[in-house]
Backbone as CSV, one residue per row, in Angstrom:
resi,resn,N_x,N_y,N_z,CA_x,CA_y,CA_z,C_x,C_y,C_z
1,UNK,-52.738,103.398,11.787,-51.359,102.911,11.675,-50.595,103.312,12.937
2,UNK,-49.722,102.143,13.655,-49.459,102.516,14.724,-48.162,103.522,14.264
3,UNK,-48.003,104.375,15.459,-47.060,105.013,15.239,-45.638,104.080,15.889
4,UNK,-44.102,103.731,14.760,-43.395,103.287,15.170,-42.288,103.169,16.171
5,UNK,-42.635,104.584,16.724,-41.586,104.396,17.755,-41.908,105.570,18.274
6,UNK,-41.744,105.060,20.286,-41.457,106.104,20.937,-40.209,106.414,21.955
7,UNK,-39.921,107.668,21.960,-38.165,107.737,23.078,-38.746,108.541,24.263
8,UNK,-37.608,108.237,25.163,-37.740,108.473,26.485,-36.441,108.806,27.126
9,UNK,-36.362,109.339,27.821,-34.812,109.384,28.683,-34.014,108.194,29.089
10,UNK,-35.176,107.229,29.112,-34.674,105.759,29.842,-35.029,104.888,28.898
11,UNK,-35.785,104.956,28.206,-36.519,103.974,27.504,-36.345,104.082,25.590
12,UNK,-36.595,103.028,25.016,-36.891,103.187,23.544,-37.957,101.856,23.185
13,UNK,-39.187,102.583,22.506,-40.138,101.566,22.157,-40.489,101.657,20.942
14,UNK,-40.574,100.362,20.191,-40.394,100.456,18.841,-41.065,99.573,18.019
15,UNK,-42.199,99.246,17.331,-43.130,98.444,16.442,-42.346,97.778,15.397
16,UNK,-42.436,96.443,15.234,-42.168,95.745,13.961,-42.739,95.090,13.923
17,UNK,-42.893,95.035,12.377,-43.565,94.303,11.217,-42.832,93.268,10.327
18,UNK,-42.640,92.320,10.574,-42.055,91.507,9.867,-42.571,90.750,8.879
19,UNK,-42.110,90.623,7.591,-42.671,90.107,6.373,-42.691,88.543,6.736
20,UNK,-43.499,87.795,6.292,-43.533,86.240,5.602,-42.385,86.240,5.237
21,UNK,-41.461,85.141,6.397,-40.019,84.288,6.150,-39.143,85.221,6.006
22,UNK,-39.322,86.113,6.956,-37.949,87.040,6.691,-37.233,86.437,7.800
23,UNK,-35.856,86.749,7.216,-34.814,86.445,8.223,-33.870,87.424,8.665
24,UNK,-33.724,87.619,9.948,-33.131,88.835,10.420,-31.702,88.070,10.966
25,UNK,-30.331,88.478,10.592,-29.245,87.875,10.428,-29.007,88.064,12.117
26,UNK,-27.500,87.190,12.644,-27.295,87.613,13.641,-27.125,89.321,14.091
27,UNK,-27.386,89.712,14.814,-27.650,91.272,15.219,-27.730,91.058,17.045
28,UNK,-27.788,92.559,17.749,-27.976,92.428,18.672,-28.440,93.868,19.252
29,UNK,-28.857,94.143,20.472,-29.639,95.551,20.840,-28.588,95.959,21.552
30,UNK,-28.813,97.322,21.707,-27.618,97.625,22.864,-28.078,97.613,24.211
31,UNK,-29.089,97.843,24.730,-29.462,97.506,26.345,-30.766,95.884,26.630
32,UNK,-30.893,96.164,27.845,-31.733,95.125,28.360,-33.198,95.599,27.292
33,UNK,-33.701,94.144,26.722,-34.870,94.576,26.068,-35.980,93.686,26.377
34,UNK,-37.491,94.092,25.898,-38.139,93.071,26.444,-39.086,92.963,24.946
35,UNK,-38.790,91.982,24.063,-40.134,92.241,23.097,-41.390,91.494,23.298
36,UNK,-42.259,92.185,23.101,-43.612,91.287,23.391,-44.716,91.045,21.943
37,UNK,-44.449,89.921,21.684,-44.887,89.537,20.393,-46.604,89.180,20.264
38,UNK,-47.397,90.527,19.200,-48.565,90.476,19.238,-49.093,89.644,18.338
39,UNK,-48.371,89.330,17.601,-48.905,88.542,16.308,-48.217,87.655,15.143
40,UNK,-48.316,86.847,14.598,-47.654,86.038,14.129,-46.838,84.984,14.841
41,UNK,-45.693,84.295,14.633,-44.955,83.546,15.099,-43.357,83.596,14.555
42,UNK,-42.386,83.118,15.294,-41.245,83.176,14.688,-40.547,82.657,15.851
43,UNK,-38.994,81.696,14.980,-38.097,81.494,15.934,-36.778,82.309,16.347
44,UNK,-36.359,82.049,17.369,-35.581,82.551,17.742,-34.344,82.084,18.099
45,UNK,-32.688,82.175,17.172,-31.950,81.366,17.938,-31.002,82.306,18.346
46,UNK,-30.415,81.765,20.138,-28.940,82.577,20.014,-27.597,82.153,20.569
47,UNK,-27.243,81.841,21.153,-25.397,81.094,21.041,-25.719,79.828,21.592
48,UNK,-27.236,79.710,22.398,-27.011,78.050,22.946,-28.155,77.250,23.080
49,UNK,-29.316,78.257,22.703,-30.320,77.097,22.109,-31.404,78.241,20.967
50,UNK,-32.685,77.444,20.605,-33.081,78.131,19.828,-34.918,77.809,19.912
51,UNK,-35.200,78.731,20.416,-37.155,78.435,20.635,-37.983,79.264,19.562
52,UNK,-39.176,78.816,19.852,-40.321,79.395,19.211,-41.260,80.585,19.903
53,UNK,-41.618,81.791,19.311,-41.706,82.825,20.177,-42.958,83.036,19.505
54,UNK,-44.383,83.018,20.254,-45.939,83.390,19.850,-47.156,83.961,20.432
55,UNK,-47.614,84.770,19.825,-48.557,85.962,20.825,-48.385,85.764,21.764
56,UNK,-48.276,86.990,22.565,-48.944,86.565,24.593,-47.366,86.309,24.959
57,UNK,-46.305,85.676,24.457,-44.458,85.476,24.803,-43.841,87.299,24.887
58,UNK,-43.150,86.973,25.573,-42.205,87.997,25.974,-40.703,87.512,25.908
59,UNK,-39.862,87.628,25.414,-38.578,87.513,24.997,-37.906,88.739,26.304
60,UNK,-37.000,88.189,26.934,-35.947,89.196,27.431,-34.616,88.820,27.455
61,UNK,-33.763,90.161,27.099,-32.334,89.818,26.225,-31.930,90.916,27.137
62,UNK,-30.364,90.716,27.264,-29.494,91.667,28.102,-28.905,92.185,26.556
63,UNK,-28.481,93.204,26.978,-27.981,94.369,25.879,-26.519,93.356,25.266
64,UNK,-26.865,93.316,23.906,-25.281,93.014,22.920,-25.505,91.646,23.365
65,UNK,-26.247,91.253,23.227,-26.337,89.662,23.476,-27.031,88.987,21.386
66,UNK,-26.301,88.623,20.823,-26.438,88.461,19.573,-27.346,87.406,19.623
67,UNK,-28.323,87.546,18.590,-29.485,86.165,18.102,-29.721,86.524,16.755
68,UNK,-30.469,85.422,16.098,-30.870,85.334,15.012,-32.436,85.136,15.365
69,UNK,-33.529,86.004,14.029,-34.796,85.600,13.905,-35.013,84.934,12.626
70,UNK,-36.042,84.055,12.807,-36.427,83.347,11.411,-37.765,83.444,11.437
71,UNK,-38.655,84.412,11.012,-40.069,84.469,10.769,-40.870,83.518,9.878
72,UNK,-42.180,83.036,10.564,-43.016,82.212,9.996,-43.822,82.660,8.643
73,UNK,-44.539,81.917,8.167,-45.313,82.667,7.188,-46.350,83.219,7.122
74,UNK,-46.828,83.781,8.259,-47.431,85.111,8.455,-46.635,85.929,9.345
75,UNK,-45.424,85.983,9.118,-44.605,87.134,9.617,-44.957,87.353,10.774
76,UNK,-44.904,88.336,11.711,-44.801,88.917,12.254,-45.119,89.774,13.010
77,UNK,-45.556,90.768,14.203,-45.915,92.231,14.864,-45.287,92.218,15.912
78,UNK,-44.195,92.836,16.488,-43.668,93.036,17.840,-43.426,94.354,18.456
79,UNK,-43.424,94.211,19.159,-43.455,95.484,19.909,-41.673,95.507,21.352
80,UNK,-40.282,96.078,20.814,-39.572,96.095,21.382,-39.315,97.032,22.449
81,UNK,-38.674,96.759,23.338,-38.689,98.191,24.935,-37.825,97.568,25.213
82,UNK,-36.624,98.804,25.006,-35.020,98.896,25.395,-35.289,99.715,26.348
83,UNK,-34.725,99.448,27.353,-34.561,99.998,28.595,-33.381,100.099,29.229
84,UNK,-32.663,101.170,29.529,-31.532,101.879,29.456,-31.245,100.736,31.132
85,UNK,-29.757,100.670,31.627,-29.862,100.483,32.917,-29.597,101.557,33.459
86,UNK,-29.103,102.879,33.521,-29.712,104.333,34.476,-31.026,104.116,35.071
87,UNK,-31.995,103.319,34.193,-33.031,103.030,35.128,-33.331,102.819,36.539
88,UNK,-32.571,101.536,36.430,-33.206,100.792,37.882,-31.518,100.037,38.674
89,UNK,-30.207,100.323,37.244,-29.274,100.386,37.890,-28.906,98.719,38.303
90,UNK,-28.599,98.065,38.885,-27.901,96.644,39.183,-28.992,95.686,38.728
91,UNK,-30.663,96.383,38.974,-31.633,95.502,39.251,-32.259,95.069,37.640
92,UNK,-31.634,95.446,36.312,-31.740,95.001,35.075,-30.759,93.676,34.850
93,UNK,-29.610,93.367,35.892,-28.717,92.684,35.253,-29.376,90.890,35.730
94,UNK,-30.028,91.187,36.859,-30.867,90.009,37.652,-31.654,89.604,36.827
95,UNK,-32.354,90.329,36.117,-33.379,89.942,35.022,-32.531,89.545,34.252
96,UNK,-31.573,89.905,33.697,-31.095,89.393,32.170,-30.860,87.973,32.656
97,UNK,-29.980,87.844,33.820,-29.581,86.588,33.903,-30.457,85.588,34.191
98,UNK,-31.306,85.908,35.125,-32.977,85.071,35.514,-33.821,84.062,34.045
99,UNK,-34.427,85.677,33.739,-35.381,85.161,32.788,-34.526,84.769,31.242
100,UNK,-34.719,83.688,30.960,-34.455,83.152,29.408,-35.227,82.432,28.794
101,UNK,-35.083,82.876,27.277,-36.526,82.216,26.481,-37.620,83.005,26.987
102,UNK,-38.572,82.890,25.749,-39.832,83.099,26.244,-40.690,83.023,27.206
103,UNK,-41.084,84.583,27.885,-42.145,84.314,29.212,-43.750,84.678,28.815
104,UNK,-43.926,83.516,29.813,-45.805,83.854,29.498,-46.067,84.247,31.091
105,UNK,-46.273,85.445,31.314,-46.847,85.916,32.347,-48.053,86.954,32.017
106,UNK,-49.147,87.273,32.781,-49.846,87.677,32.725,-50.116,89.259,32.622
107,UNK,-49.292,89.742,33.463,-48.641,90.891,33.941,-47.950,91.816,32.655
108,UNK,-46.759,90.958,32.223,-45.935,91.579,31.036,-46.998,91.729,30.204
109,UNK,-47.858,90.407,29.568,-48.649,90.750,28.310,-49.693,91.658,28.513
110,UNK,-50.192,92.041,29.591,-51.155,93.448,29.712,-50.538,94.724,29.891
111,UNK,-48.886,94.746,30.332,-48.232,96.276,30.078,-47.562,96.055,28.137
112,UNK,-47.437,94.708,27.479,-47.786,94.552,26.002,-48.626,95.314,25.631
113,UNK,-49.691,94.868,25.723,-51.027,95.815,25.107,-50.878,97.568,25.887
114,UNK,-50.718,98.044,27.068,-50.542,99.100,26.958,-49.879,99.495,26.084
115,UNK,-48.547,98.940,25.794,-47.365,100.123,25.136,-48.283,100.247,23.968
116,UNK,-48.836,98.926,23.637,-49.412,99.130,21.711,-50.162,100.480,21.872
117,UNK,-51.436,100.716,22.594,-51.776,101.465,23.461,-51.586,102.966,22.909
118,UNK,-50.170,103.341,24.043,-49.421,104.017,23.323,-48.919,105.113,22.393
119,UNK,-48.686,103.862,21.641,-47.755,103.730,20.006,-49.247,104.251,19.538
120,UNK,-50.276,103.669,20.105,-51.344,104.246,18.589,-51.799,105.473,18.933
121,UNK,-51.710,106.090,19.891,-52.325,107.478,20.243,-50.948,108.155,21.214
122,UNK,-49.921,108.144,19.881,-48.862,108.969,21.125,-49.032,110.639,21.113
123,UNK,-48.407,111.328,21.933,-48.912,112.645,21.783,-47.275,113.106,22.720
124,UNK,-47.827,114.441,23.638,-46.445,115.121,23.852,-46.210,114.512,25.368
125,UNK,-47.331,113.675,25.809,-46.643,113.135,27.577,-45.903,111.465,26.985
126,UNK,-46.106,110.899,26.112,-45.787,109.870,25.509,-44.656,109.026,26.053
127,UNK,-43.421,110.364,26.069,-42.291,109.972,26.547,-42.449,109.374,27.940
128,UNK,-43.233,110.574,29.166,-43.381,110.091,30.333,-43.638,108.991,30.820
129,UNK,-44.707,108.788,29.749,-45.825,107.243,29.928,-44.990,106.267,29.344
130,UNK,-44.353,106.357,28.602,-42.858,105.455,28.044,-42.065,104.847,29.267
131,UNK,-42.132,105.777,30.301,-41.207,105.649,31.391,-41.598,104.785,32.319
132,UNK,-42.723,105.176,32.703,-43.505,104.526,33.474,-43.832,103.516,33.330
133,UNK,-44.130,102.716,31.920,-44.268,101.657,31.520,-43.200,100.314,31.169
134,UNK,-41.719,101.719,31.055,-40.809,100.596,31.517,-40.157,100.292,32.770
135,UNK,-40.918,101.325,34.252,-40.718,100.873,35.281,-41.186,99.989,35.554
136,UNK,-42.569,99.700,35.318,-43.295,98.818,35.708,-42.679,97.327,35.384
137,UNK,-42.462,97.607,33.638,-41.808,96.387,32.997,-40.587,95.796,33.872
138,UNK,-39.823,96.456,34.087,-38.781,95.436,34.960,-39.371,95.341,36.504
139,UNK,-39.566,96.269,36.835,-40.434,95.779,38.408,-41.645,94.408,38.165
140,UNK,-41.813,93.968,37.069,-42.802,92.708,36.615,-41.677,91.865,36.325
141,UNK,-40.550,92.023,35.831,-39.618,90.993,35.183,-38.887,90.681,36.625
142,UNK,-38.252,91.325,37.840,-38.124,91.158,39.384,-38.607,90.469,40.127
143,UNK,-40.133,90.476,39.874,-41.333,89.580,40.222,-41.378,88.396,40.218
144,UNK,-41.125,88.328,38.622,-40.959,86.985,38.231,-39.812,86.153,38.823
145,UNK,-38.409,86.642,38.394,-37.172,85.965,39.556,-37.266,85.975,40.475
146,UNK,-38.067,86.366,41.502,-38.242,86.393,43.184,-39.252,84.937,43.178
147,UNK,-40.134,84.595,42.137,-41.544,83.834,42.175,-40.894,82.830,41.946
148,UNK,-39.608,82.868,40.475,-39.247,81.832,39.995,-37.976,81.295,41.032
149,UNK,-37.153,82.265,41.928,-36.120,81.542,42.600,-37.120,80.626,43.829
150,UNK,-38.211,81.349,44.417,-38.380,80.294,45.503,-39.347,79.098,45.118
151,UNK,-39.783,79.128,43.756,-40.059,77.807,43.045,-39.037,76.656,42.903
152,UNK,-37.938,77.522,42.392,-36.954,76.354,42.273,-36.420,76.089,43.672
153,UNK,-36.375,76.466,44.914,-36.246,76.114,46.396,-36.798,75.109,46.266
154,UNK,-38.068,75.495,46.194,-38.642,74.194,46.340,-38.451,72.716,45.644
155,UNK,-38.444,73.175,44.145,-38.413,71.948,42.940,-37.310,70.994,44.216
156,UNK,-35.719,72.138,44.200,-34.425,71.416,44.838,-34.824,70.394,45.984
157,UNK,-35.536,71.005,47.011,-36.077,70.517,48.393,-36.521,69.117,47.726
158,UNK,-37.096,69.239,46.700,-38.284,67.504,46.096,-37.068,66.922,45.476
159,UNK,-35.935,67.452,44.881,-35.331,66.599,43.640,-34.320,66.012,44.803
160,UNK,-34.064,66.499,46.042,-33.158,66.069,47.150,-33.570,64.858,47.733
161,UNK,-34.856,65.226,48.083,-35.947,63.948,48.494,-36.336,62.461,47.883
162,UNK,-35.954,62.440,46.348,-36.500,61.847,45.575,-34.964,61.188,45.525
163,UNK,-33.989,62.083,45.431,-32.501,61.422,44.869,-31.855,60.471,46.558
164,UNK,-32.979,60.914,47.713,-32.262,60.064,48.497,-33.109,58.940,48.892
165,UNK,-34.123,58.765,48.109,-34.824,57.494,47.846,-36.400,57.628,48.286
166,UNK,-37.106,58.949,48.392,-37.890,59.110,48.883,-38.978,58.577,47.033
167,UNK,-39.999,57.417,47.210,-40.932,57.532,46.055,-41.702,58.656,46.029
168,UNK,-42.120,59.056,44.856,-42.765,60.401,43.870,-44.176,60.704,45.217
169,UNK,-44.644,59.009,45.182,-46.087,59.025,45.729,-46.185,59.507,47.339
170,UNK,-44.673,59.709,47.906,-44.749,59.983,48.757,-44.669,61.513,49.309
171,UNK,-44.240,62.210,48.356,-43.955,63.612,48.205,-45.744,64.238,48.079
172,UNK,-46.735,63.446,47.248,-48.070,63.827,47.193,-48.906,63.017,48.036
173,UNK,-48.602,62.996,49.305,-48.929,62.185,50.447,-50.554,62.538,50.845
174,UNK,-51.549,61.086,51.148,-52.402,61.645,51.265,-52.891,62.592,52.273
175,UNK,-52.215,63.138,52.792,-52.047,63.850,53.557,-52.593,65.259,53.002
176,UNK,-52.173,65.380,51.654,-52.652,66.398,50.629,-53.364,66.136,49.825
177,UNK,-54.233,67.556,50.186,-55.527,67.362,49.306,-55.006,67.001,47.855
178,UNK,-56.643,66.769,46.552,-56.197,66.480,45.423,-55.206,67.640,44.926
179,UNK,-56.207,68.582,45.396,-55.793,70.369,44.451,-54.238,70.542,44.808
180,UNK,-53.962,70.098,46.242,-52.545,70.326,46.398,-51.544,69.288,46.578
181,UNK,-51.918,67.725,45.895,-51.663,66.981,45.088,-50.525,67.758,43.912
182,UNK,-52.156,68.574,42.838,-51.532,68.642,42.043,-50.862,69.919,41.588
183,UNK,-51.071,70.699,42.399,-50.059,71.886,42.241,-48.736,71.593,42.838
184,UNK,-48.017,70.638,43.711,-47.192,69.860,43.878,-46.332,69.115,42.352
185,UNK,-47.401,68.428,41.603,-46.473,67.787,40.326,-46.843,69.291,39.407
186,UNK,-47.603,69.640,39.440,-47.083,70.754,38.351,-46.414,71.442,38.422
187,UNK,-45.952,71.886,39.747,-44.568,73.030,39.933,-43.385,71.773,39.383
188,UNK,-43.213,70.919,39.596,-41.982,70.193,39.775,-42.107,70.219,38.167
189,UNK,-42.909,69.898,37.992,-42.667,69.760,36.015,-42.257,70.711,35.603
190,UNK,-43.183,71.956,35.702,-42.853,73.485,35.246,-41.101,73.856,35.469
191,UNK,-40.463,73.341,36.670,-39.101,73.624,36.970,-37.989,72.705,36.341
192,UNK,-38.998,71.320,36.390,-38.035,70.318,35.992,-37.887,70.023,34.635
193,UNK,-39.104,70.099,34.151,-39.116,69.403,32.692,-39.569,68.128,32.666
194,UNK,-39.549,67.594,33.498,-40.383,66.331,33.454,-41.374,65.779,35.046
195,UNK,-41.984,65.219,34.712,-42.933,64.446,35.832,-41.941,64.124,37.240
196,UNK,-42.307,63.643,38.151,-41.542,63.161,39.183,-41.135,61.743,39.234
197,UNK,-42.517,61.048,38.102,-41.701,59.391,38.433,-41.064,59.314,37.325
198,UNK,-40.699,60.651,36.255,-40.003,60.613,34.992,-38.553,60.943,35.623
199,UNK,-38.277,61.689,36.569,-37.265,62.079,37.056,-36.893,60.568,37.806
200,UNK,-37.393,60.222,38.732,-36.751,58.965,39.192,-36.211,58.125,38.716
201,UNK,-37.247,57.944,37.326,-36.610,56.740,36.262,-35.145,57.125,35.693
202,UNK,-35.398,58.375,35.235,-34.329,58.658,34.739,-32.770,58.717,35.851
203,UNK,-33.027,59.142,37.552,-31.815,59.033,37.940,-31.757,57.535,38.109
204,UNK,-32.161,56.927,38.190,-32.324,54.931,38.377,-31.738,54.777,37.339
205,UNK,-31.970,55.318,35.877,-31.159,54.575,34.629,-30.063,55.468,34.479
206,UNK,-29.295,56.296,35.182,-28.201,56.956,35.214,-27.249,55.738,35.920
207,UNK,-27.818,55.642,36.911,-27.164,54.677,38.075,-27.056,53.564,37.358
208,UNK,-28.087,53.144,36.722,-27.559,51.697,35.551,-26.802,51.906,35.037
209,UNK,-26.552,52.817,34.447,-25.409,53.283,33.209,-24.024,52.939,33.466
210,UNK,-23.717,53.321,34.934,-23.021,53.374,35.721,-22.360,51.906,36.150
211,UNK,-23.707,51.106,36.443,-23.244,49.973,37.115,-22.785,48.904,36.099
212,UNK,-23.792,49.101,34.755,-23.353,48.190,33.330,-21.718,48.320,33.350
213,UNK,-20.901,49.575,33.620,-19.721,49.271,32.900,-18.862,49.778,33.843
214,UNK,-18.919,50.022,35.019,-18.317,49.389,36.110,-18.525,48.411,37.223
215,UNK,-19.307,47.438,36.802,-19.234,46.666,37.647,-19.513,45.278,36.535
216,UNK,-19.876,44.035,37.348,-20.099,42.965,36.542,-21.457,42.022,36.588
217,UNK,-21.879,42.850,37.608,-23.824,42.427,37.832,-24.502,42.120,36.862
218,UNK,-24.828,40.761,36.734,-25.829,40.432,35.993,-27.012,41.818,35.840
219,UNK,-27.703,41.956,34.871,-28.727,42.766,34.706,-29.748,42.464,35.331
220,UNK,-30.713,41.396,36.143,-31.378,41.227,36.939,-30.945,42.215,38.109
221,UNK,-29.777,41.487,38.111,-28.796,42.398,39.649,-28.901,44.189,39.808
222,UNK,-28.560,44.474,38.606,-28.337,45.983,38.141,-30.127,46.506,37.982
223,UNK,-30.984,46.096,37.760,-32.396,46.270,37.862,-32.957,46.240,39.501
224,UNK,-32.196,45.306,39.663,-33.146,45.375,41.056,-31.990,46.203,42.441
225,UNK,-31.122,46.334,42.181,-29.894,47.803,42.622,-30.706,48.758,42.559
226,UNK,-31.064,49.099,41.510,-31.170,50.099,41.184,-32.616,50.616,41.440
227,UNK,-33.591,50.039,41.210,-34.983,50.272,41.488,-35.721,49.401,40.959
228,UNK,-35.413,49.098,39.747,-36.485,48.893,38.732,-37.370,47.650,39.037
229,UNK,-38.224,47.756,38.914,-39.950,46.311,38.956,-38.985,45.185,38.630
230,UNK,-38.539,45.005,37.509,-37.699,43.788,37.195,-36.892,44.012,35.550
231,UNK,-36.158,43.374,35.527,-35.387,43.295,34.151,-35.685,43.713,33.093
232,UNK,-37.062,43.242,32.697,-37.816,43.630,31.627,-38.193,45.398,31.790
233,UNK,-38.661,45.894,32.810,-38.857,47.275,33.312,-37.785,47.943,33.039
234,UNK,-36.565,47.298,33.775,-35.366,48.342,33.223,-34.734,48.382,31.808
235,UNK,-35.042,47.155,31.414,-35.099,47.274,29.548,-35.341,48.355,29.171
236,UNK,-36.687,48.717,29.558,-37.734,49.222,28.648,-37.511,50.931,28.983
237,UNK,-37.368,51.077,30.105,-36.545,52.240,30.104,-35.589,52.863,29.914
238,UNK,-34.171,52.001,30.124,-33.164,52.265,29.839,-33.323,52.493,28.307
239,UNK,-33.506,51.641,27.461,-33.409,51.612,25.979,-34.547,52.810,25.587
240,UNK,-35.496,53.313,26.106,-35.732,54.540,25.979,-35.357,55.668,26.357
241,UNK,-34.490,55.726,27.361,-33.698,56.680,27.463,-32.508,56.721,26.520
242,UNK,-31.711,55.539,26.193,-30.608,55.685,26.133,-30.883,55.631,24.110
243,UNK,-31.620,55.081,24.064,-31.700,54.386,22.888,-31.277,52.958,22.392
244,UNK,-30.418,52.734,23.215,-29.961,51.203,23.572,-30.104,50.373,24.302
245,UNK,-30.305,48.956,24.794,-30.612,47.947,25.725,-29.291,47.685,26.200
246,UNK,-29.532,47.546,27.925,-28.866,47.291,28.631,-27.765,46.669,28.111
247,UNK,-28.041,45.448,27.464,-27.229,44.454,26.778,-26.617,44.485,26.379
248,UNK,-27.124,45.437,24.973,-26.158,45.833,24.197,-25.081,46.511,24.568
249,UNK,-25.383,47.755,25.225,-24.427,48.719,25.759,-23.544,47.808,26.042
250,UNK,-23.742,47.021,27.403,-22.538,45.855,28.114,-21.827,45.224,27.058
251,UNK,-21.941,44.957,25.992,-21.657,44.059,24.902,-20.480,44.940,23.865
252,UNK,-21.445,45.952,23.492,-20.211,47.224,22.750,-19.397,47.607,24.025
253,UNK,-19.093,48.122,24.919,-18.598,48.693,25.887,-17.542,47.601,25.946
254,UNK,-17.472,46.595,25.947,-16.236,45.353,26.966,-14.991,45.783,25.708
């Protein structure tokens, strides 16, 4: 049985067990925390969106920041590390603001399994090794915002390129190999949320949006303005984006 908790001068680490469908009301920690969830599943909501958090995820929350949990039906195992800022001092507040939602890094989930580690064989240096393990922990969460700001440099550099008319296919020029082809669209996804010719479409049917109800362009006109293959193409997108056809929109809108 692991032992539930260990303290530190800087640190507090602490095991939970959460029952099948428990619900833990809004609440909040008092410092920067990092939980790393060994088992089970559960969501997580807190003032502005709400995800799903499962083995191998790392959750990081700035202190007094209120959420709600809603556990699945096999509950639960987490493992929480409050970490004081006397720690590391300005360099906890970068993380809070950086990382949100669940992280899957490689790094955090193997100082995870240490703390469990730990918790199951603590003794009288415990505290020390407590310490150490939450230096490491934010010097890994630092890592990550240094990795993740000059990712998004980049994403910006492509979404600049693309918004001043540069095509997707030209950004993965054959110029580049396959491999770096495709580590090219997978960063942009990973940052963006969507593909690169998903992003185009979508600023092309922004710009429709735009032109339907300020201007008076036939929709051929407004399709081929704008990018699209032809009329039927921008149909088919627009009304999947929007949920509505060009048409219509123009039609309710007057």
């Amino acid at each position: 049985m692991l032992t539930p908790r260990v303290i530190s001068r800087f640190a507090l680490a602490t095991r939970y067990d959460r029952k099948p469908q428990e619900v833990l009301d809004w609440h909040e920690h008092r410092n920067l925390s990092f939980c790393f969830v060994m088992k089970g599943h559960y969501q997580e909501t807190t003032r502005h969106s709400t995800f799903t958090c499962r083995p191998g995820d790392v959750v990081i929350k700035p202190g007094a920041k209120r959420h709600q949990n809603m556990f699945s039906q096999l509950g639960a195992v987490c493992l929480l590390l409050e970490i004081s800022e006397d720690l590391l001092g300005q360099s906890t507040r970068l993380i809070e603001r950086e990382l949100k939602g669940p992280i899957r890094d490689y790094h955090l989930a193997r100082i995870g399994l240490e703390l469990r580690e730990e918790l199951l064989a603590t003794d009288s240096l415990s505290g020390i090794m407590l310490e150490g393990i939450a230096l490491r922990t934010v010097v890994s969460g630092l890592r990550l915002v240094r990795e993740r700001s000059k990712k998004q440099s980049q994403v910006e550099a492509m979404r600049e390129s693309l918004d001043a008319g540069l095509e997707a296919g030209d950004l993965t020029s054959p110029c580049l190999t396959a491999s770096e082809r495709k580590s090219v669209r997978r960063l942009f996804h990973e940052m963006q949320g969507c593909s690169m010719k998903s992003y185009v479409l979508r600023r092309r049917a922004f710009r429709a949006f735009a032109e339907l109800l300020n201007t008076n362009h036939s929709l051929a006109d407004v399709a081929h303005r704008c990018g699209f293959y032809d009329q039927a193409h921008f149909t088919k997108v627009f009304a999947t984006l929007f949920g509505i056809t060009p048409g219509r929109l123009r039609t309710r809108m007057k």
